[in-house]
C-alpha positions in Angstrom: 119.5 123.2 97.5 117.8 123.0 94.3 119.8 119.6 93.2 118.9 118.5 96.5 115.4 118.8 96.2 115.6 117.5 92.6 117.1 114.4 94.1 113.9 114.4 97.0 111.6 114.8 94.3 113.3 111.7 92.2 113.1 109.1 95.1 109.4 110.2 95.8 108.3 110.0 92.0 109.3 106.2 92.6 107.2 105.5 95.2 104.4 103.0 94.9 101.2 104.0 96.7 98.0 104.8 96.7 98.7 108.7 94.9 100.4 107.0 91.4 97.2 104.0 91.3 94.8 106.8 91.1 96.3 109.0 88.9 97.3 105.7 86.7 93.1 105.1 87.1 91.9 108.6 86.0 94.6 108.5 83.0 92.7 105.0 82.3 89.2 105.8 82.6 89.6 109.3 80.8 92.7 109.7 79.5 95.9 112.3 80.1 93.8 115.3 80.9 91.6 113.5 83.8 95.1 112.0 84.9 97.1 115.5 84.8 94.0 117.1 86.4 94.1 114.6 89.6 98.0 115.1 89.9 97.6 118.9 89.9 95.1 118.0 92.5 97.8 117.0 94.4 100.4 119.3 93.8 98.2 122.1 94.8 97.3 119.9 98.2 101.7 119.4 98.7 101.9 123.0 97.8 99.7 124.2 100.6 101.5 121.5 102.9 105.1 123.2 101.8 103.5 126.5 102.7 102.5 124.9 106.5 106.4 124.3 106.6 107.8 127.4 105.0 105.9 129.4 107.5 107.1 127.6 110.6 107.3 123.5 111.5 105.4 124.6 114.6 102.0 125.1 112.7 102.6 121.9 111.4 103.5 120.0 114.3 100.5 121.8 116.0 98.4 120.0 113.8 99.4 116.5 114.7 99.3 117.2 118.2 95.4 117.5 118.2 94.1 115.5 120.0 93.3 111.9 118.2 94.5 113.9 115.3 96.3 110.0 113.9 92.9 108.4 114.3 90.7 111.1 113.0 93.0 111.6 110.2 93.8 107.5 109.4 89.8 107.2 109.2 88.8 110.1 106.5 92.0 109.3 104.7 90.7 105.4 104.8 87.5 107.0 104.1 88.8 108.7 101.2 90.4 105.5 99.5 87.5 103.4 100.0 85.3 105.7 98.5 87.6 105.7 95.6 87.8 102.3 95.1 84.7 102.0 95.4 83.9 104.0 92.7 86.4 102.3 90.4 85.0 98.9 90.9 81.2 100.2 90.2 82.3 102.7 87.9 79.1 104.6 87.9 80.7 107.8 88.8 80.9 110.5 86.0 83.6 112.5 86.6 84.9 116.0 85.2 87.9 117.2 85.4 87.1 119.3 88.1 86.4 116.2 90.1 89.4 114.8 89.1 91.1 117.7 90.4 89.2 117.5 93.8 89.9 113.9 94.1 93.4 114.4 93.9 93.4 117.2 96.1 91.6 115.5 98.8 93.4 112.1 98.7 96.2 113.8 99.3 95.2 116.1 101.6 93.6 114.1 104.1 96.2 111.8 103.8 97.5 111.3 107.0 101.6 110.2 105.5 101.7 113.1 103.7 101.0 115.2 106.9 103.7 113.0 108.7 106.0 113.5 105.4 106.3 116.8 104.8 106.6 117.6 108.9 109.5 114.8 108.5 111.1 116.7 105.5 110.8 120.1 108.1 112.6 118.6 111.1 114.9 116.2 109.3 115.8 118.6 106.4 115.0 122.4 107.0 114.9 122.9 110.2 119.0 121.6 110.9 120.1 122.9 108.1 118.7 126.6 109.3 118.7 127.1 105.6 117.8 130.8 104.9 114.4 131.4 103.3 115.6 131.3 100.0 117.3 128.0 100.4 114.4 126.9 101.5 112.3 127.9 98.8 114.9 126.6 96.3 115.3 122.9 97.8 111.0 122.9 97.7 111.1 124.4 93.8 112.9 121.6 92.9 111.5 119.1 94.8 108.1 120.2 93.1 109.2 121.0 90.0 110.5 117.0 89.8 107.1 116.3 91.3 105.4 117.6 88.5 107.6 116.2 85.1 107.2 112.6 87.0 103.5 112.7 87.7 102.8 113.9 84.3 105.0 111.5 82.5 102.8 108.3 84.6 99.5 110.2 83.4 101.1 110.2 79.8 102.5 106.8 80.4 99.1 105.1 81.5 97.0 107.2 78.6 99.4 105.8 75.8 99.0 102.1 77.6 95.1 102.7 77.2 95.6 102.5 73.3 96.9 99.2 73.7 94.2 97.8 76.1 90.9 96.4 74.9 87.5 97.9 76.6 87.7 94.4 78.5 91.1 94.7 79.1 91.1 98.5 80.9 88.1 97.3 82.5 90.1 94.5 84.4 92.7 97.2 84.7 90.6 99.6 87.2 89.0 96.5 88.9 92.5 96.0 90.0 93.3 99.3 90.9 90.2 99.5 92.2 91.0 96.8 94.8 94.4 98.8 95.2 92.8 101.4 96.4 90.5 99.2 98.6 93.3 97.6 99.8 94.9 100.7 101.0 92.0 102.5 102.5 91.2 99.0 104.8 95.1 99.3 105.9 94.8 102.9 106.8 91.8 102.9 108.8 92.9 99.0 110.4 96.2 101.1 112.0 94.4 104.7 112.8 92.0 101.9 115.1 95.1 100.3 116.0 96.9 103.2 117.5 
């Protein structure tokens, strides 16, 4: 189980999305802390989603059937994104590493795919399995534990690219990220309206 969520973790540290432009932004702006402090962010967030499933995939699935709960969820998640990107293309916004941590939490949190992933990895995964508890908490140790080497090594990656970046350079760096994140928060909110 724990190879197996190794291997989860793996194909998810490759992902391109909105979760690895931020944390490539915040290593940017302020360096590996500010980048590590937005990933634990989300880690924290994906832990509290792994607890949802651990206790049951019916707390889970009773989340995403409230009511409008794709629309809601599509427009604070958008919300979130543009207010991100935002922020990146005025960079006006000071922010500690507390915020850092916050704005990793939230964007992953309210997040409406990683609601729809990790109730995915439940049915698909844990749930036909009928892996015993243990099992259960080994495949999502792994899974994490890969989580957390990967997202570290992009903060690390994306601090040691800053030295090589002129002030003009970064800059043109988070416009484009900035715009990333733009990009995505227009597409999530265009298909929460969309149905």
């Amino acid at each position: 189980m724990l190879f197996q969520g190794v291997l989860l973790g793996l194909s998810l540290s490759f992902m391109v999305g909105p979760l690895l432009f931020a944390i490539m932004q915040a290593s940017l702006e302020r360096g590996f802390r500010a980048g590590f402090a937005l990933a634990s962010g989300i880690w924290v967030s994906d832990i509290l989603y792994i607890l949802l499933v651990y206790r049951g995939v019916d707390a889970l699935a009773a989340l995403t059937a409230l009511p409008n709960f794709r629309l809601w969820a599509g427009l604070a998640g958008g919300s979130v994104l543009l207010i991100f990107g935002l922020a990146a293309l005025i960079r006006r916004m000071r922010w500690g590493l507390p915020g850092y941590w916050l704005r990793g939490f939230l964007l992953n949190t309210i997040n409406p795919f990683t609601v729809f992933f990790w109730l995915g990895i439940a049915s698909a995964v844990v749930v036909p399995n009928q892996w015993m508890p243990g099992e259960t908490l080994s495949f999502f140790s792994g899974m994490m534990f890969t989580l957390v080497i990967t997202d570290t090594l992009k903060a690390y990656a994306a601090k040691r690219v800053r030295h090589f970046l002129t002030p003009e350079h970064t800059r043109w760096v988070q416009i484009v990220i900035g715009l990333v994140l733009l990009v995505f928060g227009v597409v999530l909110i265009g298909r929460a309206l969309g149905g």
